[in-house]
N, CA, C and O atoms as a printed pandas DataFrame, in Angstrom:
     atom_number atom_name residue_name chain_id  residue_number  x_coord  y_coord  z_coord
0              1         N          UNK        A               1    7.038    3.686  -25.574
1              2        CA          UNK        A               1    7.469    3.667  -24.189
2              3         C          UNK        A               1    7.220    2.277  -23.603
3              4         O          UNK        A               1    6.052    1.888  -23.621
4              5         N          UNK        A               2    8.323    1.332  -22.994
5              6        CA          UNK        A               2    8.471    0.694  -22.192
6              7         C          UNK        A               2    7.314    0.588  -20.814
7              8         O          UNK        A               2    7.167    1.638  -20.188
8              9         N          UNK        A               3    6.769   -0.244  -20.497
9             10        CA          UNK        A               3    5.754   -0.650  -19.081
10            11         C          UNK        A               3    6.970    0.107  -17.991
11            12         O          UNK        A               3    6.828    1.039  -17.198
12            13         N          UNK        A               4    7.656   -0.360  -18.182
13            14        CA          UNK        A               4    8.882   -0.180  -16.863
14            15         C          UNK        A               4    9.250    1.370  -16.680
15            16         O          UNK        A               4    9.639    1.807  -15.597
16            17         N          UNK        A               5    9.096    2.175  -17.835
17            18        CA          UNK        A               5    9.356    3.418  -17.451
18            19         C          UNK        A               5    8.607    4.254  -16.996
19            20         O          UNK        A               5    8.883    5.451  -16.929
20            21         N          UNK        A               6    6.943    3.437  -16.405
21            22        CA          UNK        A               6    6.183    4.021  -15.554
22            23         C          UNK        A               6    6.703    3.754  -14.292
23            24         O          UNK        A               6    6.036    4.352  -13.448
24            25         N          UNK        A               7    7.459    3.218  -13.887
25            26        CA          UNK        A               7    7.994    3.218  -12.723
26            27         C          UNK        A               7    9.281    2.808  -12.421
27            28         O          UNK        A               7   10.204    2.349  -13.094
28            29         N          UNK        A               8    9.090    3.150  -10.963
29            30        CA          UNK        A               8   10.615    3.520   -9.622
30            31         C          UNK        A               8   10.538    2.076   -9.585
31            32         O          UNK        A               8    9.454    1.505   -9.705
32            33         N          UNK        A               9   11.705    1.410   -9.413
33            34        CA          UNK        A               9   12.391    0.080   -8.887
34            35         C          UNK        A               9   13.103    0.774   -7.850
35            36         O          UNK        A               9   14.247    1.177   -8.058
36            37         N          UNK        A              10   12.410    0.980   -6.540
37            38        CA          UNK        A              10   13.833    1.947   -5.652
38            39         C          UNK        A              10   14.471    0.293   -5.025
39            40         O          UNK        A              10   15.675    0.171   -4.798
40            41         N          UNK        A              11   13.420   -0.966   -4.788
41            42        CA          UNK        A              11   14.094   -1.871   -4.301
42            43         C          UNK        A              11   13.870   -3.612   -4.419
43            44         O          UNK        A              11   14.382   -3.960   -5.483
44            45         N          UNK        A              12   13.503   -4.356   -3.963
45            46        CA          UNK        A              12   12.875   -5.590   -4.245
46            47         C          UNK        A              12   11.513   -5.284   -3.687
47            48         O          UNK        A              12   10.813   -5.448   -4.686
48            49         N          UNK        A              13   10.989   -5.062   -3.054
49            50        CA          UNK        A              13   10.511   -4.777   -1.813
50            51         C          UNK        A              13    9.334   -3.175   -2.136
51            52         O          UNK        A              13    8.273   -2.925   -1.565
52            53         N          UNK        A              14   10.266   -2.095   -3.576
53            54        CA          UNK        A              14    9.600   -0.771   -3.240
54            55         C          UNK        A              14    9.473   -0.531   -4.717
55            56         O          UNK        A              14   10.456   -0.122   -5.335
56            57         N          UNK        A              15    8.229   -0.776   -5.382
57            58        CA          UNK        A              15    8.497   -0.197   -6.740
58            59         C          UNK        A              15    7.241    0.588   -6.923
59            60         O          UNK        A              15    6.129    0.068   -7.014
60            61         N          UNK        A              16    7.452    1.717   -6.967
61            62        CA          UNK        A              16    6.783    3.108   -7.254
62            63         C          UNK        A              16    6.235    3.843   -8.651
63            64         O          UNK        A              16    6.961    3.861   -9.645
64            65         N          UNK        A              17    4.664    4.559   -8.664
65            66        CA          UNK        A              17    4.633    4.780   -9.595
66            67         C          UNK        A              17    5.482    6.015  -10.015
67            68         O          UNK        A              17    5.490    7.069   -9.378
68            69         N          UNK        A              18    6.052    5.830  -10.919
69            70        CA          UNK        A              18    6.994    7.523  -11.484
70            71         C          UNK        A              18    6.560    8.494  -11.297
71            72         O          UNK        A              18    5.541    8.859  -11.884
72            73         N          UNK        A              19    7.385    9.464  -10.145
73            74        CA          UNK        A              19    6.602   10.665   -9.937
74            75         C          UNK        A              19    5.907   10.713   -8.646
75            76         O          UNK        A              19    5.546   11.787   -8.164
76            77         N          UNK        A              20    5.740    9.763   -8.164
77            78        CA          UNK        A              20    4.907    9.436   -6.705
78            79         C          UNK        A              20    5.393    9.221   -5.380
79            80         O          UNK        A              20    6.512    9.582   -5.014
80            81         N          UNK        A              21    4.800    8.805   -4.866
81            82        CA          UNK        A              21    5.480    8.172   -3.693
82            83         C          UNK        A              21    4.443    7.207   -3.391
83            84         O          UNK        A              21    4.347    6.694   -2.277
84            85         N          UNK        A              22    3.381    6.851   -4.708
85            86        CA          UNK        A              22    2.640    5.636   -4.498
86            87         C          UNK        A              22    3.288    4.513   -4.666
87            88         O          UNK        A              22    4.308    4.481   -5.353
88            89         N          UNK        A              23    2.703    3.243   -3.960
89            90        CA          UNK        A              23    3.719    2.140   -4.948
90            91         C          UNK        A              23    2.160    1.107   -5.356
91            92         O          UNK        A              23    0.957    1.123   -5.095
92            93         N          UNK        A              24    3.356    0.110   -6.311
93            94        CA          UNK        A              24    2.071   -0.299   -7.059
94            95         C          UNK        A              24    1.238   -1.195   -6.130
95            96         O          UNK        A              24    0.057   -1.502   -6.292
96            97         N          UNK        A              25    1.916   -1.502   -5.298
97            98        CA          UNK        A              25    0.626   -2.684   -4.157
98            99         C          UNK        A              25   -0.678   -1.610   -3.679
99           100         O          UNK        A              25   -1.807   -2.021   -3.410
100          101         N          UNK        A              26   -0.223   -0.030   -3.636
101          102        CA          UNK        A              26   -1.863    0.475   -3.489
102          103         C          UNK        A              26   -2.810    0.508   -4.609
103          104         O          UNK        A              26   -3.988    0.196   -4.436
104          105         N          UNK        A              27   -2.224    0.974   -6.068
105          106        CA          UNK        A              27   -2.930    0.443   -7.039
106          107         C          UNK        A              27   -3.820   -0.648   -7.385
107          108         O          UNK        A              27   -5.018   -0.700   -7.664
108          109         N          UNK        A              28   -2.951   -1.447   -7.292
109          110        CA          UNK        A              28   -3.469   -2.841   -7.242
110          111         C          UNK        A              28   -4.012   -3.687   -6.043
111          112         O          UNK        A              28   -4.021   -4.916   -6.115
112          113         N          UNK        A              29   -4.410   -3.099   -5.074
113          114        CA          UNK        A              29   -4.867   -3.416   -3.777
114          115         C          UNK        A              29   -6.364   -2.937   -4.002
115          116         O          UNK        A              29   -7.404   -3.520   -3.692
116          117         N          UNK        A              30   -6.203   -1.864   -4.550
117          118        CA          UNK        A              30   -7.721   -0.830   -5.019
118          119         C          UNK        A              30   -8.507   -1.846   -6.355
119          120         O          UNK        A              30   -9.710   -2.101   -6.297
120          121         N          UNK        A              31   -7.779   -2.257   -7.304
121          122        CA          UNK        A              31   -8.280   -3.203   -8.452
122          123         C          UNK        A              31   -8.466   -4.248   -7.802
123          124         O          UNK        A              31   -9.475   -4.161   -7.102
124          125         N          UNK        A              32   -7.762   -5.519   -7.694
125          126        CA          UNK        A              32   -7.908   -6.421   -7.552
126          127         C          UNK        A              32   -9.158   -7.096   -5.958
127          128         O          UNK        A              32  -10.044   -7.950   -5.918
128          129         N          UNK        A              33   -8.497   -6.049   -4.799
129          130        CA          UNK        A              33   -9.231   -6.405   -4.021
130          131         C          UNK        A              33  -10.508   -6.326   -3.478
131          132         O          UNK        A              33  -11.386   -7.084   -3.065
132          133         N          UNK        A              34  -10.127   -4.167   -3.746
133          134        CA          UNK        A              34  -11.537   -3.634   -4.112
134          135         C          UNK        A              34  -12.206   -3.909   -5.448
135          136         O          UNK        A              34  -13.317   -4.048   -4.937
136          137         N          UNK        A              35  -12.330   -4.012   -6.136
137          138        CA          UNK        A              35  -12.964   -4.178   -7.468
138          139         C          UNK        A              35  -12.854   -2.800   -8.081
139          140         O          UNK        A              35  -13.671   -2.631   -8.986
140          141         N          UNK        A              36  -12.463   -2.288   -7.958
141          142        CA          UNK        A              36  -12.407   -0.421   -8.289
142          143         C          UNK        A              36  -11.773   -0.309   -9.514
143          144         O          UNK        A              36  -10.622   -0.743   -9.561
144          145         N          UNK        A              37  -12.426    0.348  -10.884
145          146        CA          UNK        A              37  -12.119    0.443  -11.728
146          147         C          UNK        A              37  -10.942    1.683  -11.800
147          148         O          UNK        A              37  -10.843    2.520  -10.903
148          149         N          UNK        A              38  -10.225    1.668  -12.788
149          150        CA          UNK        A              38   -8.677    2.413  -13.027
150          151         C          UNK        A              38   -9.021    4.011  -13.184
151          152         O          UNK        A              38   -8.108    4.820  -13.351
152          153         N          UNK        A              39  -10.679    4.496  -13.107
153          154        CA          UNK        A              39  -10.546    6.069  -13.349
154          155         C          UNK        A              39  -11.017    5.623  -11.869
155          156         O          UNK        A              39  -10.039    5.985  -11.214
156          157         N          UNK        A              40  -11.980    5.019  -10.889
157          158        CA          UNK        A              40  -12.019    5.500   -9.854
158          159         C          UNK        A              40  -10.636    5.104   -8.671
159          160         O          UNK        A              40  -10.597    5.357   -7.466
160          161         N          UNK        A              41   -9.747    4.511   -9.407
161          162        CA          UNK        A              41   -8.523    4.712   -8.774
162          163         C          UNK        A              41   -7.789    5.992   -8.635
163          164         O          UNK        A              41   -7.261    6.488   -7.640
164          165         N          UNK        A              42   -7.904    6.569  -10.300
165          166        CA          UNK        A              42   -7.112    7.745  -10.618
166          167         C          UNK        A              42   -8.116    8.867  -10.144
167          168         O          UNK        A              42   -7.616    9.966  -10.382
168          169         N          UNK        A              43   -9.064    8.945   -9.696
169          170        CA          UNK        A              43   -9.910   10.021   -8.777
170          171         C          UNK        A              43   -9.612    9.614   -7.333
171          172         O          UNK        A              43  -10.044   10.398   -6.487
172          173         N          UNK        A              44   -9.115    8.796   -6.997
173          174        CA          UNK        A              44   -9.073    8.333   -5.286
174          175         C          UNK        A              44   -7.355    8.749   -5.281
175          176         O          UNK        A              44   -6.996    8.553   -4.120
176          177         N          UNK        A              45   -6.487    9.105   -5.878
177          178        CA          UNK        A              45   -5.296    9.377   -5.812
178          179         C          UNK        A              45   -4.878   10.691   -6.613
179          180         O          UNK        A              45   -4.471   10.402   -7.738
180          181         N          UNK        A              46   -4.868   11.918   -6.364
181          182        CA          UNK        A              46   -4.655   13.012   -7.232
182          183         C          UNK        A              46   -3.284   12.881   -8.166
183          184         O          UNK        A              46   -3.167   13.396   -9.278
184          185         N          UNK        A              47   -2.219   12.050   -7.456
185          186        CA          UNK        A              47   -1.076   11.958   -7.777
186          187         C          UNK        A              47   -0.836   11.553   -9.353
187          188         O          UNK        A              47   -0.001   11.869  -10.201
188          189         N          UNK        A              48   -1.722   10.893   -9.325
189          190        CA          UNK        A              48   -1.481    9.394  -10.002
190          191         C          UNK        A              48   -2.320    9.774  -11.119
191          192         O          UNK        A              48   -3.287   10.489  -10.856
192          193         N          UNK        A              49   -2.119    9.419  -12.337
193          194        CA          UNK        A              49   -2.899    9.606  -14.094
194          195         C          UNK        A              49   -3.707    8.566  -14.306
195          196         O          UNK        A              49   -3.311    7.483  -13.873
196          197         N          UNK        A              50   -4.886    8.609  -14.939
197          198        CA          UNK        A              50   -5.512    7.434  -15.588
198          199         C          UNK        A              50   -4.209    6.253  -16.184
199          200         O          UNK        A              50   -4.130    5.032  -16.056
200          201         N          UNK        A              51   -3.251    7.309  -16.897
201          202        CA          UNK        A              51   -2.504    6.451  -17.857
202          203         C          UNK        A              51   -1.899    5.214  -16.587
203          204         O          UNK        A              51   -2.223    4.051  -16.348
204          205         N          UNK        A              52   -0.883    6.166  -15.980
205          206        CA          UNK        A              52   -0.464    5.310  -14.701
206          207         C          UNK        A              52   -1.360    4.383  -14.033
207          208         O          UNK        A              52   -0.682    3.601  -13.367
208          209         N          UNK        A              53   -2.092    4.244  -13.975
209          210        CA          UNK        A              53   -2.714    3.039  -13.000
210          211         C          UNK        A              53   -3.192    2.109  -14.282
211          212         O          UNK        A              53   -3.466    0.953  -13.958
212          213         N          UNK        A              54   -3.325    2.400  -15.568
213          214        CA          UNK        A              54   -3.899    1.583  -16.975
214          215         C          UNK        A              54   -2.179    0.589  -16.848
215          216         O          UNK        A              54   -1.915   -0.612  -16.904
216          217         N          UNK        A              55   -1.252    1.963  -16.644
217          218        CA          UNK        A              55   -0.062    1.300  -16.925
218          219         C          UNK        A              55    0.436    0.087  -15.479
219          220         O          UNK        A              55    1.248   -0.820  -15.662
220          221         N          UNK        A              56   -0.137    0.305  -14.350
221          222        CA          UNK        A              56    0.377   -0.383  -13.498
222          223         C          UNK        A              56   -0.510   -1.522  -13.478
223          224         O          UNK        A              56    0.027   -2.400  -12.802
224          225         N          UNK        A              57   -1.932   -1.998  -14.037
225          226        CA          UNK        A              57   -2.806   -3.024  -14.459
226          227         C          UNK        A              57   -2.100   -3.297  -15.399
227          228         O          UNK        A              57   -1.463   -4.324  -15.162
228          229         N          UNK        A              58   -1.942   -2.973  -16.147
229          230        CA          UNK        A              58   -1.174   -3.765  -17.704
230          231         C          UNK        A              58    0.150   -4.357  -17.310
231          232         O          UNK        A              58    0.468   -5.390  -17.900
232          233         N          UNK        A              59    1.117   -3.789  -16.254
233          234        CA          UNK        A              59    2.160   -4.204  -15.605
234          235         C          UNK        A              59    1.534   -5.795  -14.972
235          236         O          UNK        A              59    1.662   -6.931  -15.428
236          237         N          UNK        A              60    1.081   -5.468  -14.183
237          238        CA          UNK        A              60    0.697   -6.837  -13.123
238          239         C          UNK        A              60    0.096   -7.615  -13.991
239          240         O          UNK        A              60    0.267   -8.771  -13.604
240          241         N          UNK        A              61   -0.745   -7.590  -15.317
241          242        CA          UNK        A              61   -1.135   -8.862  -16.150
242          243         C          UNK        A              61   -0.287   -9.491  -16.414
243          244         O          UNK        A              61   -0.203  -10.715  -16.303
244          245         N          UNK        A              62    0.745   -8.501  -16.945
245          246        CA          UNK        A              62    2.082   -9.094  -18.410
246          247         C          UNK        A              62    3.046   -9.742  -17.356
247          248         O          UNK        A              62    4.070  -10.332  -17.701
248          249         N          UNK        A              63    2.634   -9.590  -15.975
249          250        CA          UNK        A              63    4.028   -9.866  -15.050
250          251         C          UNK        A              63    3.192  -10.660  -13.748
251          252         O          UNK        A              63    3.482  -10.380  -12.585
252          253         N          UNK        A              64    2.354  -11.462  -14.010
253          254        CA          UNK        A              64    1.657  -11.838  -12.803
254          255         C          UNK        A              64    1.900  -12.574  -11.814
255          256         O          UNK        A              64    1.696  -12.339  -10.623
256          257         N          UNK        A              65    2.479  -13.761  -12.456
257          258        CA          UNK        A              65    3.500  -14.251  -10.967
258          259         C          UNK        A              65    4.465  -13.417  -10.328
259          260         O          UNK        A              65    4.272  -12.908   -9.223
260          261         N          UNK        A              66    5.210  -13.311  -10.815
261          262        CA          UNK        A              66    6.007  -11.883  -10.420
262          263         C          UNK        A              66    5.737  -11.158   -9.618
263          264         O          UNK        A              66    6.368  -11.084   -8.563
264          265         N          UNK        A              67    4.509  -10.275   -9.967
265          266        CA          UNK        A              67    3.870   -9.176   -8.818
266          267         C          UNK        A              67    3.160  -10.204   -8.150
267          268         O          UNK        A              67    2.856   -9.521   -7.172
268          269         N          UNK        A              68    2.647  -11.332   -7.905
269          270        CA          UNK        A              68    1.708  -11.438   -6.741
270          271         C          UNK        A              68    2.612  -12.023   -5.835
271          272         O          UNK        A              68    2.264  -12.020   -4.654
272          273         N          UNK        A              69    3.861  -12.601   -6.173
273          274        CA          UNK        A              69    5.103  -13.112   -4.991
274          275         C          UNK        A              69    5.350  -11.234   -4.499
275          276         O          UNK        A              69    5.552  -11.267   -3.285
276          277         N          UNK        A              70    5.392   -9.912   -4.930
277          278        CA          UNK        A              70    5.492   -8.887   -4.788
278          279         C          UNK        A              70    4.947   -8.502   -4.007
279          280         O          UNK        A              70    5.565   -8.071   -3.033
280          281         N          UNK        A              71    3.288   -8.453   -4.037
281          282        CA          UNK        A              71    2.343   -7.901   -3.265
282          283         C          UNK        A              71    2.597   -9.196   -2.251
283          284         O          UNK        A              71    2.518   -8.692   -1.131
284          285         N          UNK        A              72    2.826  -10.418   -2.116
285          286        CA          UNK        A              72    2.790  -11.414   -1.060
286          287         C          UNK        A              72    3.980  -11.218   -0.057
287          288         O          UNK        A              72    4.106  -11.758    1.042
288          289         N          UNK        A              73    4.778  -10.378   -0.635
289          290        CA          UNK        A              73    6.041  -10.112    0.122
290          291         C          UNK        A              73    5.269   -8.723    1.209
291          292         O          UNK        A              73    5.143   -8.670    2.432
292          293         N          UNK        A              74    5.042   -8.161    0.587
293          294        CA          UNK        A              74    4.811   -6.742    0.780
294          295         C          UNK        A              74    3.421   -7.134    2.066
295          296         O          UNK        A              74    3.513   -6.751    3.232
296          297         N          UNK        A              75    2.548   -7.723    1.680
297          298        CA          UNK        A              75    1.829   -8.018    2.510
298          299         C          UNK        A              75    2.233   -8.710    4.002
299          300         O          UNK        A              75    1.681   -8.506    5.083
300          301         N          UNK        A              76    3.339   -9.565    3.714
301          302        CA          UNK        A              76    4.004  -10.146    4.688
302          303         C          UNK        A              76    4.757   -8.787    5.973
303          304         O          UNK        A              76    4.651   -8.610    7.187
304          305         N          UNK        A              77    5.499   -8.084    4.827
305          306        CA          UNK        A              77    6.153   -7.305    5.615
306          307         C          UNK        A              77    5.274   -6.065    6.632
307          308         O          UNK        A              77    5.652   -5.493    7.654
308          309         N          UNK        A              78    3.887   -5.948    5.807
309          310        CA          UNK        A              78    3.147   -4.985    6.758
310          311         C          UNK        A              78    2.728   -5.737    8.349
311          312         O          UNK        A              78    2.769   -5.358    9.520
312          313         N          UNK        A              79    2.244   -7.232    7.501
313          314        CA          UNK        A              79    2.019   -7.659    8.956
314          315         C          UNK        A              79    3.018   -7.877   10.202
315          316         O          UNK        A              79    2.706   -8.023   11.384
316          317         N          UNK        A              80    4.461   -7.857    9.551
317          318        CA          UNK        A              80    5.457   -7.621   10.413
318          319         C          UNK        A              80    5.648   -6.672   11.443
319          320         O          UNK        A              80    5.640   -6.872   12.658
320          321         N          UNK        A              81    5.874   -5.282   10.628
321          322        CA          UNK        A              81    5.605   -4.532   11.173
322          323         C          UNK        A              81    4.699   -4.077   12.010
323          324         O          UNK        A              81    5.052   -3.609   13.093
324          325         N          UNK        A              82    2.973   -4.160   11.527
325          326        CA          UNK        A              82    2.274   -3.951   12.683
326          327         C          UNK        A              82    2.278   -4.909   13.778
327          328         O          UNK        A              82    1.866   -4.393   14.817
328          329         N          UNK        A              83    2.697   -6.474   13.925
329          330        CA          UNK        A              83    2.716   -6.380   15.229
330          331         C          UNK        A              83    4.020   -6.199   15.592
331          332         O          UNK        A              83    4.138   -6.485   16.784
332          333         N          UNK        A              84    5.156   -5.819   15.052
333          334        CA          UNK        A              84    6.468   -5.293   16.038
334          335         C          UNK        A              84    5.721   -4.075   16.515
335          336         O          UNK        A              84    5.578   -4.135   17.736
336          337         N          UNK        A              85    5.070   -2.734   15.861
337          338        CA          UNK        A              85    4.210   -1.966   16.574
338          339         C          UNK        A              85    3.101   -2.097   17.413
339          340         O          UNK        A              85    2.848   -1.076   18.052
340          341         N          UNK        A              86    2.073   -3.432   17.674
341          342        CA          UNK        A              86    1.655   -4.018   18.629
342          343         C          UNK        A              86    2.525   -4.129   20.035
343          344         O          UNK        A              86    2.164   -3.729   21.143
344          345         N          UNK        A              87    3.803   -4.798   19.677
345          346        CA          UNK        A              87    5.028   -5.521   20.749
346          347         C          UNK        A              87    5.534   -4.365   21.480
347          348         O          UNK        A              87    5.565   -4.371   22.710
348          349         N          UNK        A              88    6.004   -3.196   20.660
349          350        CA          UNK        A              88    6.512   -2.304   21.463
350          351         C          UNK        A              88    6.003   -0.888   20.355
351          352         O          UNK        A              88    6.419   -0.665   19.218
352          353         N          UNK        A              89    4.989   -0.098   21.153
353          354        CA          UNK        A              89    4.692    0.721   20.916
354          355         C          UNK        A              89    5.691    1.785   20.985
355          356         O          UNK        A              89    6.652    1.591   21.731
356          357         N          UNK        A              90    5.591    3.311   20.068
357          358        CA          UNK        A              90    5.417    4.360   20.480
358          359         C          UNK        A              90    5.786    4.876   21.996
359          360         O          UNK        A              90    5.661    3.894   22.726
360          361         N          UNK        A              91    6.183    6.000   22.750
361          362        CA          UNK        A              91    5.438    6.619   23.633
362          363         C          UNK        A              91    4.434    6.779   23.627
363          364         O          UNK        A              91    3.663    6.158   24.358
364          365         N          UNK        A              92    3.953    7.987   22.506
365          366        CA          UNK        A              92    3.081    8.769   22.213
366          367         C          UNK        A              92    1.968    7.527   22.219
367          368         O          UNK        A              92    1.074    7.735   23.039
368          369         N          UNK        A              93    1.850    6.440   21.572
369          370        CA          UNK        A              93    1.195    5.439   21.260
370          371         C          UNK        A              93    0.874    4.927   22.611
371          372         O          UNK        A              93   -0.193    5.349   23.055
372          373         N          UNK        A              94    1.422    4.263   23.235
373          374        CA          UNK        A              94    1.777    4.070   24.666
374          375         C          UNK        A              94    0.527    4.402   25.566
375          376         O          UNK        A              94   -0.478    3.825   25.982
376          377         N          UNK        A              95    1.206    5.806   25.655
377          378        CA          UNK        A              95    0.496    7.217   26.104
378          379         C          UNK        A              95   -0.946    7.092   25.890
379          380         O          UNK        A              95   -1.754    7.024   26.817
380          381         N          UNK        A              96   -1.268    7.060   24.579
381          382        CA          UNK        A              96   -2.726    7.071   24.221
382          383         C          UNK        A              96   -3.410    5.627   24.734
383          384         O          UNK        A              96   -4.329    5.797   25.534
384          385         N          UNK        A              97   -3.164    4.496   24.463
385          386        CA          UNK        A              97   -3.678    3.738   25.077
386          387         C          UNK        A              97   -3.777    3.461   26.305
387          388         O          UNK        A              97   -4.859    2.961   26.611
388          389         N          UNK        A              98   -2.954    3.618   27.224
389          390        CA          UNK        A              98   -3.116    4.233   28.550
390          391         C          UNK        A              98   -4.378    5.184   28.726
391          392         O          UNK        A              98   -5.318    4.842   29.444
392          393         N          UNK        A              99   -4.362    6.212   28.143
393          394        CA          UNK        A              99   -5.885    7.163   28.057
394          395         C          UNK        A              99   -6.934    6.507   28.200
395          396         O          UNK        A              99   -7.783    6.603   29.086
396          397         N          UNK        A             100   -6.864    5.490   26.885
397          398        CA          UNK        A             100   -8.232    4.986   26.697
398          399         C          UNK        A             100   -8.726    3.969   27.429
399          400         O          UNK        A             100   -9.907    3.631   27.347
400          401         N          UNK        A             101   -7.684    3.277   28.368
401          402        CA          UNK        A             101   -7.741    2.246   29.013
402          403         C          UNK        A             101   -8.378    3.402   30.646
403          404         O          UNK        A             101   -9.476    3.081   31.101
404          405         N          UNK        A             102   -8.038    3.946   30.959
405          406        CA          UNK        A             102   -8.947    4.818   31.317
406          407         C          UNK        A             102  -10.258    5.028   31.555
407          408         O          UNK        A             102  -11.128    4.629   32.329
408          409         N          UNK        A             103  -10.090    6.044   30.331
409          410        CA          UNK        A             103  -11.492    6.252   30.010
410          411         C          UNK        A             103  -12.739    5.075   29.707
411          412         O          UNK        A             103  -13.891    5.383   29.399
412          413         N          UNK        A             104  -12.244    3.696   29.863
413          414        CA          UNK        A             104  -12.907    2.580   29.984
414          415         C          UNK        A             104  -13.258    2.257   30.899
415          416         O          UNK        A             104  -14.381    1.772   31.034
416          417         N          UNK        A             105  -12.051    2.478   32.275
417          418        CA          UNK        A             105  -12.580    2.212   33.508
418          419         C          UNK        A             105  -13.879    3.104   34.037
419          420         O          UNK        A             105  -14.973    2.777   34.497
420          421         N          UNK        A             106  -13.153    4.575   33.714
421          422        CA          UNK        A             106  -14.156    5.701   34.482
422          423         C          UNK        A             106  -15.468    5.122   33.845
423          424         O          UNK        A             106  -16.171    4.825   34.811
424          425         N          UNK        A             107  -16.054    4.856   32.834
425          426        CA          UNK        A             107  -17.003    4.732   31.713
426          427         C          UNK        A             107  -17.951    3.259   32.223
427          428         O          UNK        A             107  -19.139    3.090   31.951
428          429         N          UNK        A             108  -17.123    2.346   32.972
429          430        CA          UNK        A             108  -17.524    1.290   33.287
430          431         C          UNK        A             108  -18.132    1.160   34.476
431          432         O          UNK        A             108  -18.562    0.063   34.832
């Protein structure tokens, strides 16, 4: 078996472990950043197999420039997003901070 047929290519942007709806930047966010070895990955994710996360480390060695322009993309795009969700919240979001802004005054 092929590295690649452990996983979803759904896009540039989304590549998933097979079977999941993990993708590999949480894998490898848990290894590399946390230091977290590949069974206490595969106990922190029910989804996900020892084999799969052996297979998504063995992926990111054999492919390392590759995935870290990947995870650098991916990282980019979260911070995008959270502050377009900073810029314009939610209602519901909205709503709640309003609460708490509140409950700061009364509190103060």
């Amino acid at each position: 078996m092929q590295l690649e047929n452990y996983f979803d290519f759904l896009a540039e942007n989304d590549i998933r472990i097979r079977g999941t709806r993990v993708g590999i930047e949480t894998i490898l966010f848990d290894y590399l950043d946390l230091g977290m070895t590949p069974e206490q990955i595969a106990y922190r994710y029910p989804t996900v197999t020892i084999e799969q996360v052996y297979a998504t480390v063995t992926y990111y060695w054999g492919n390392q420039a590759v995935i870290e322009r990947y995870l650098q993309r991916t990282d980019e795009e979260v911070a995008a997003s959270r502050a377009a969700q900073e810029r314009l919240p939610s209602p519901a979001v909205a709503r709640l901070r309003q609460l708490a802004r509140q409950r700061e005054l009364i509190a103060a």
